[in-house]
N, C-alpha and C positions, 0 to 999 in steps of 0.2 A: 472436764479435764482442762486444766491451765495450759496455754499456752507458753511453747518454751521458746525464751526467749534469742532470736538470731544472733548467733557470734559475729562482732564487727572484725577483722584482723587488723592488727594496729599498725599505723603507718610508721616507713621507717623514722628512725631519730631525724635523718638530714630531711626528710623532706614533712615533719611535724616544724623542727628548724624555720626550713626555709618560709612555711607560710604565716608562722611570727613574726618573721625578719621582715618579710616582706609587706607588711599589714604595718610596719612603724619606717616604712617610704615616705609616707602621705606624697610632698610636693616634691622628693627629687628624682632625677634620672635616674634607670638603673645604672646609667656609663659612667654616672658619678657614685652611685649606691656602692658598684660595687665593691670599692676603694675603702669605702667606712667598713663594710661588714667583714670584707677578705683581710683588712690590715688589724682588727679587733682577734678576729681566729686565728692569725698569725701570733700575735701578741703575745695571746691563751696559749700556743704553742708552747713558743721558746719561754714564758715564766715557767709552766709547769715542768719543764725538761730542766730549766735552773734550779727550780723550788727540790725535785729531785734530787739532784747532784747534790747541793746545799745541806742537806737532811744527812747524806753521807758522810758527807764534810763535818758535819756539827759532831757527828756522833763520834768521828776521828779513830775510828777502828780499821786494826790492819795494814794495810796501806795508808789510809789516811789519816793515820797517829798524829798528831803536829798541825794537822793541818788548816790554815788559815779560811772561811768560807766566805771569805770578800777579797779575796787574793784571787784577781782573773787571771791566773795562767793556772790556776788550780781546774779552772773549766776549760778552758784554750787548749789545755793537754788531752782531754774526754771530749772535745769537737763539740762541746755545748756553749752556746752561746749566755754572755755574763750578763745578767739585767741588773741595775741600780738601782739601786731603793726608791726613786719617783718612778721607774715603769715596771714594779712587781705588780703583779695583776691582783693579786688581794690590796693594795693600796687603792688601785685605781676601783675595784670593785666597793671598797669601802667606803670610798666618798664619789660613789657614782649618782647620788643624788643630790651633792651639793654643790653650792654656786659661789661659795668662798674658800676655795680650796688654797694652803698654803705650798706650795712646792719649792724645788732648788732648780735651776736651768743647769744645762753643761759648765755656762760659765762659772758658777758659783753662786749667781743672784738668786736670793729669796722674793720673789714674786704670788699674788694671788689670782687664781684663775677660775672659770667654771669649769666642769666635767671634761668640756671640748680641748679645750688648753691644756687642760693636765693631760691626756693623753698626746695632743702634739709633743708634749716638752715630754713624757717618757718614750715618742720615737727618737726624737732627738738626742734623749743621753743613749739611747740604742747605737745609732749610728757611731754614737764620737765612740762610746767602748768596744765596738764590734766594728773595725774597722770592713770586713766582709757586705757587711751592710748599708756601707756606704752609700747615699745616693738611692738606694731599693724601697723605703718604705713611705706610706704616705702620710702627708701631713695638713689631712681633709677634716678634721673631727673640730672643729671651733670655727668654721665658715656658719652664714648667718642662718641658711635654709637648712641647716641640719637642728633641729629642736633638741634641745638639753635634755629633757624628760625622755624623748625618746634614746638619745643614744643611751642614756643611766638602765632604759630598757632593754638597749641592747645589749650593754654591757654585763647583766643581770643573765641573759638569755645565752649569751657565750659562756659563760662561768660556769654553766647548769650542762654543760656537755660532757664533760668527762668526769661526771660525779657517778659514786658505788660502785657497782661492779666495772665500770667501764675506765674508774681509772687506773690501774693498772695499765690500760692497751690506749691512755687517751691519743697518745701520736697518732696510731692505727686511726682511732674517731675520728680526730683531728683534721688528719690527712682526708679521709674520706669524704668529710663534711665542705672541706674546703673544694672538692675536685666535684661533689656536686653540684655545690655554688656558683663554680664559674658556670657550668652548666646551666643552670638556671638563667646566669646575669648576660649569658649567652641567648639561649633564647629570648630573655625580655628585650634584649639588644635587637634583635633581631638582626639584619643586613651586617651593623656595626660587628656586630658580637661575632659571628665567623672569621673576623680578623686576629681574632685571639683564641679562638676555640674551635678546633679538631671536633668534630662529636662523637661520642665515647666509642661508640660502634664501631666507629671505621677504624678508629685507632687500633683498638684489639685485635682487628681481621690483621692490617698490618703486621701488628707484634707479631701473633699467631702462625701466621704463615713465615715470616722473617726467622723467629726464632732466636734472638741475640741473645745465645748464652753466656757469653766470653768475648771479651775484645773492645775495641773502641768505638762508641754507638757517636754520630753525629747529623744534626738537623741543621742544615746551615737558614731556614727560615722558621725557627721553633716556638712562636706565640708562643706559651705559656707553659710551657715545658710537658705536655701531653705525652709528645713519642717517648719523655726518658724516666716520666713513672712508672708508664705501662711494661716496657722494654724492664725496670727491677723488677716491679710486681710479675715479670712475668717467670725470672730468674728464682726471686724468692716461692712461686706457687709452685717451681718444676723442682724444689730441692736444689736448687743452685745456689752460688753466693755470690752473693750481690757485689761484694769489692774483683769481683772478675774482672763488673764493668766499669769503663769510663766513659765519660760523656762529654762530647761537645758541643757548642750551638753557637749562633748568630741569630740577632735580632734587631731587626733599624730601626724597629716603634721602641720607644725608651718605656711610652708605659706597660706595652704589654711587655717586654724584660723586667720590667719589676714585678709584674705579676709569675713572672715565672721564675725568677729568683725564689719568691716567696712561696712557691709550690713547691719548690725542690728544695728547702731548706725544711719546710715544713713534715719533710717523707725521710730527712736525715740525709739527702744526696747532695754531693759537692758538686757546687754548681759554679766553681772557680773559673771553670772552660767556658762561661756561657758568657758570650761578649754583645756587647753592644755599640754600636756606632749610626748616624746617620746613615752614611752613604749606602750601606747594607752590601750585601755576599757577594753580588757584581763587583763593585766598585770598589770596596775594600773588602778583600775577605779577611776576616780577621783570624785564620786559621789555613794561612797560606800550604803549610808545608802539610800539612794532615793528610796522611792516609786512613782510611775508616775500617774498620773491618765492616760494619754495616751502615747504612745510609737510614732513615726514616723520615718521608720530608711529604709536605702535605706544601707547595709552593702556592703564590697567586696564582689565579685561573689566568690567563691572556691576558698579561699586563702589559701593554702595550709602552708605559713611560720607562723603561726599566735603563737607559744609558748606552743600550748597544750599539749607536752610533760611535759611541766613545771607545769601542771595544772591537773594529773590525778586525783585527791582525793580532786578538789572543790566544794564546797557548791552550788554550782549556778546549775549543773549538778543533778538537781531531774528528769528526763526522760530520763538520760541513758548519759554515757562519748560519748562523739563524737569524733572521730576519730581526729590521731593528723595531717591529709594528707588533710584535710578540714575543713575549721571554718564554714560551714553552719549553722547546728545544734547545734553550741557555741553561736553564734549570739542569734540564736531563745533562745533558754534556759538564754542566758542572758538579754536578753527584759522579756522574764515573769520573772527572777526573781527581778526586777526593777517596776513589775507589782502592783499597789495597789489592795487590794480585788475585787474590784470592778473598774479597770481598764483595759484596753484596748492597743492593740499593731494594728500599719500599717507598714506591712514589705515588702520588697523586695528580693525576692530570685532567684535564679537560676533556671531553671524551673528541673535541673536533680533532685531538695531535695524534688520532688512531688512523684518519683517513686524510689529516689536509696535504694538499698538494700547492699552496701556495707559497711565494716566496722562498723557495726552495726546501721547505717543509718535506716535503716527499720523497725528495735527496738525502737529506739527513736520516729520515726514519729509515730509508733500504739501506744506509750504510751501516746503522746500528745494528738490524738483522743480520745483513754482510758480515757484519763486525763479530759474531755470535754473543751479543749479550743479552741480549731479547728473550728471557726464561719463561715468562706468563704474563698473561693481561686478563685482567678482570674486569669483566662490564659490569658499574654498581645499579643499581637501583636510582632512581630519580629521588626526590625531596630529602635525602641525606644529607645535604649540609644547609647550614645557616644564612650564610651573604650572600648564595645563588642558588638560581634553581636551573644553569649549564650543567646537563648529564656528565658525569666524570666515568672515570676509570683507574683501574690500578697498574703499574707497568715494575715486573721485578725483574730488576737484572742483577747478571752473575758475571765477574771477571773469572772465573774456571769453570767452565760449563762442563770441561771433559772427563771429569769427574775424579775425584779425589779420596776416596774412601767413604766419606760421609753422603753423598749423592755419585748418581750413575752419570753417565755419557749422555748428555742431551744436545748434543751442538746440532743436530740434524732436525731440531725439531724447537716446538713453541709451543706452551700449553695454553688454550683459550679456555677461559671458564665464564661463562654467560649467567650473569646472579640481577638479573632487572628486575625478576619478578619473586625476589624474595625482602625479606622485611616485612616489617609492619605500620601501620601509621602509628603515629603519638597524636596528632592531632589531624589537622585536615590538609596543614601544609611542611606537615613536617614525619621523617619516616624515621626508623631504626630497624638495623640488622639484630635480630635473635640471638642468644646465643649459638643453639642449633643452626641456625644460617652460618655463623662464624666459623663455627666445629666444619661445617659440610664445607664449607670453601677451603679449611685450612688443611683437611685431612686429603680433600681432593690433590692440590699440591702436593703435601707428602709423599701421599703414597705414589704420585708420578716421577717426581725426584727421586726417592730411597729406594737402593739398589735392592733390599727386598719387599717393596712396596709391592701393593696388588692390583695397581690401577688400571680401570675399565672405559674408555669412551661411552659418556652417558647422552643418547639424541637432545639437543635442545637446553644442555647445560653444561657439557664438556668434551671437549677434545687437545687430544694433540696431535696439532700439526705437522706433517714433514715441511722442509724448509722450499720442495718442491711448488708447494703448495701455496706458501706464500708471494710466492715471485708470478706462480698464475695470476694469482688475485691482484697483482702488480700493487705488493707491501701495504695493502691497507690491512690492519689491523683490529678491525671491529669482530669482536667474538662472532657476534651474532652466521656472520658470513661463514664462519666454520664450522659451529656447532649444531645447527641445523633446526628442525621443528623439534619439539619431545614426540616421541611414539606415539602416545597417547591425542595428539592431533588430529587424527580423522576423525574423533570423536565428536569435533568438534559442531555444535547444532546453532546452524546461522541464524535460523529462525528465534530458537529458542533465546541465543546472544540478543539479537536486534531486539523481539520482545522488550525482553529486559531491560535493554541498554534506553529504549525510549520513552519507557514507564520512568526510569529515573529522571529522563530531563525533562520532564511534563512535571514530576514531582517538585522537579529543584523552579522550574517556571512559577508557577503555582506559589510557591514559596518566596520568589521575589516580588512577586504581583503583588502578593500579602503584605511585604516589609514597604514595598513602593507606598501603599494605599496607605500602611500606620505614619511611615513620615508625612505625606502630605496632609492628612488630616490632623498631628502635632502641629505644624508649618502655620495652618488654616489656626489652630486654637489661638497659637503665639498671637499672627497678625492681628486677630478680632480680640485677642485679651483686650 
């Protein structure tokens, strides 16, 4: 009887993509890669969204009887951006393998170029026609370490994404492909790469629990525009609509604002609010008067350089000056005070701002309790983020606690939800939340807020706290301190653990002894070659 042969299950598109993409690096960085491959899938965007519109235009039915299909306010009216005949992407895929390309620059001049060229010169007429664009795209592709053959490869391997069934929804693809990527060019980053990238997980728990159906969403530290995808996609998957929301952000890295520009142009979101400046949200907030309905802000861990010197006698600081050797408690205080009455912050912090007591750290966090904004803390799991492996936490606060129709009366209380030992690994130093982890944290909240919620104190992963209870503990804030052991802990077999736990580092021993012995006998080969 023949053997039937095993079904392999096909890898998604973005990550068949990605290990293409990533196999025609050869010699560059990913912190430079990323720029060549993100600004090509941008490209592929906005042509096939012009190439559309254009097709309607040509055919001049209905409304568009008359109508001119090189005439940019013909697009500028339909919020699609106008490309020029040097950056249509069937141009550039056309002569993506040749090295004597004829083009026209913005100015007029006819010039010849390789591959590389020709795509700088179609960002360039991007910019001058799309005023929006100004200043956002990049202009890496004719630098020396990127090989001509290869980008003509890449060029070829973008092109090939939104072909048959998929084009119809290629934005959808588009979008998706690109928010994998950063993903990706975040992990090869590694340290770097958590500067600009959220990981997906956490974003969603945030959304999830937050909820921003309506209103004004703002990240005043938004690397790459993460919180204001997730926050539509989150509106669009609940039957909402998307033009409910608006969004704002700040960003002082100018590259990662172009990359977030480019993310949210790429998903059809006006990213007009998302500013940019040096001096960053301290120092100039460039959204001074903003009230938010909701906050979503993932800030630096303990950045100690942050200006507060400069800043002792500001307005934002109603719970007390925070020390000028840390921005934690700058952060917090500058999200509520961006806070509308009756709006809502999803933060990320450091897990030390749950218990420090330094530099008046302590003072501040009991005033915020005092204060009743202090809705839920969530203690995450370890190796979730990229640029550190400092344990975090999640801190949501509420400017009307007393409840308002849509939630109940919680001002007497604090919900702790202890989530360390959920997630999974991806690799060895890096973890992700489940979906199911996300649903269980996100519905735990709900159902504690919502006035006909069902919510249970579960030993060892939730509670909430009376406000009694935190002033015992004198305001530290660490879940763990509340929610106790799980039940199921006396089960616990010491022996059977230590066993275990010492067969494994005899193992991992063992296994460095191994690698130690292959390098030095390498080492030994090299010398006596």
């Amino acid at each position: 009887m023949a053997k039937q042969k095993k079904e392999v299950a096909e890898e998604p598109l973005e990550k068949q993509l990605w290990k293409t993409a990533d196999k025609l690096r050869k010699n560059i960085d990913a912190a430079e890669y990323k720029h060549v491959v993100l600004g090509l899938i941008f490209l592929k965007y906005i042509s096939d969204s012009f190439e559309e519109h254009y097709a309607r235009l040509l055919a001049g039915a209905g409304e568009y009887a008359g109508a001119d299909p090189e005439d940019k306010d013909e697009y500028k009216a339909e919020n699609v951006f106008f490309v020029p005949e040097f950056a249509r992407w069937q141009f550039l895929q056309n002569n993506a393998k040749g090295s004597q390309i004829v083009v026209r620059d913005p100015e007029g001049k006819e010039i010849i170029v390789a591959i590389g060229g020709a795509v700088d010169n179609a960002m360039d007429w991007l910019e001058k026609d799309n005023p929006p664009l100004k200043g956002v795209l990049p202009k890496v592709f004719a630098r020396q370490n990127l090989d001509p053959a290869s980008l003509g490869e890449l060029i070829d391997l973008v092109g090939n994404i939104a072909l048959g069934d998929a084009k119809a929804r290629s934005a959808d693809v588009l979008g998706r492909v690109f928010e994998y990527f950063l993903g990706e060019f975040a992990l090869a980053e590694g340290k770097q790469g958590g500067q600009f990238y959220t990981p997906r997980s956490v974003v969603e728990l945030l959304v999830e629990m937050l909820e921003p159906y309506q209103g004004r969403v703002f990240d005043p530290c938004c690397g790459s525009g993460g919180m204001f995808v997730h926050s539509e996609k989150f509106v669009t998957e609940h039957q909402g609509r998307v033009n409910d929301i608006s969004i704002y952000g700040q960003e002082s890295n100018q590259t990662t604002w172009r990359l977030a520009k480019m993310n949210l142009a790429i998903r059809g979101i006006d990213s007009s609010q998302v500013k940019w400046n040096t001096e960053g949200s301290f120092l100039n907030d460039a959204h001074r008067d903003l009230k938010a309905d909701y906050i979503i802000a993932n800030p630096p861990f303990n950045v100690s350089d942050w200006g507060g010197e400069l800043l002792r006698t500001d307005g934002r600081w109603q719970y007390g000056t925070p020390p000028t050797s840390n921005a934690n408690f700058g952060w917090m205080q500058h999200f509520l005070h961006h806070l509308a009455p009756t709006g809502q912050a999803a933060v990320v912090l450091a897990k030390g701002a749950l218990t420090s007591k330094s530099s008046g750290e302590g003072d501040i966090r009991k005033a915020l309790v005092e204060g009743g904004v202090i809705d839920c803390i969530v203690n995450l799991p370890a190796k979730l983020f990229l640029n550190t492996q400092i344990p975090a936490g999640l801190w949501f606060m509420n400017r009307s606690r007393q409840g308002d129709g849509r939630f109940r009366d919680r001002r007497d209380e604090i919900l702790f939800i202890d989530a360390r030992n959920l997630g999974f690994l991806v690799n060895r130093r890096t973890r992700e939340l489940s979906d199911d982890d996300i649903r269980r944290i996100a519905d735990t909240y709900h159902q504690w807020r919502n006035p006909s919620g069902s919510y249970a104190d579960v030993p060892g992963f939730c509670l909430a706290a009376p406000l009694a209870r935190v002033r015992e503990l004198d305001y530290v804030l660490t879940p763990g301190r509340y929610v106790g052991l799980p039940d199921d802990e006396d089960e616990f077999d010491f022996t059977e653990r230590f066993t275990s736990l010492r067969a494994e580092l005899e193992a991992q021993l063992g296994e460095e002894a191994a690698l130690n012995q292959l390098i030095a006998d390498n080492l030994a080969k090299i010398l006596t070659a």
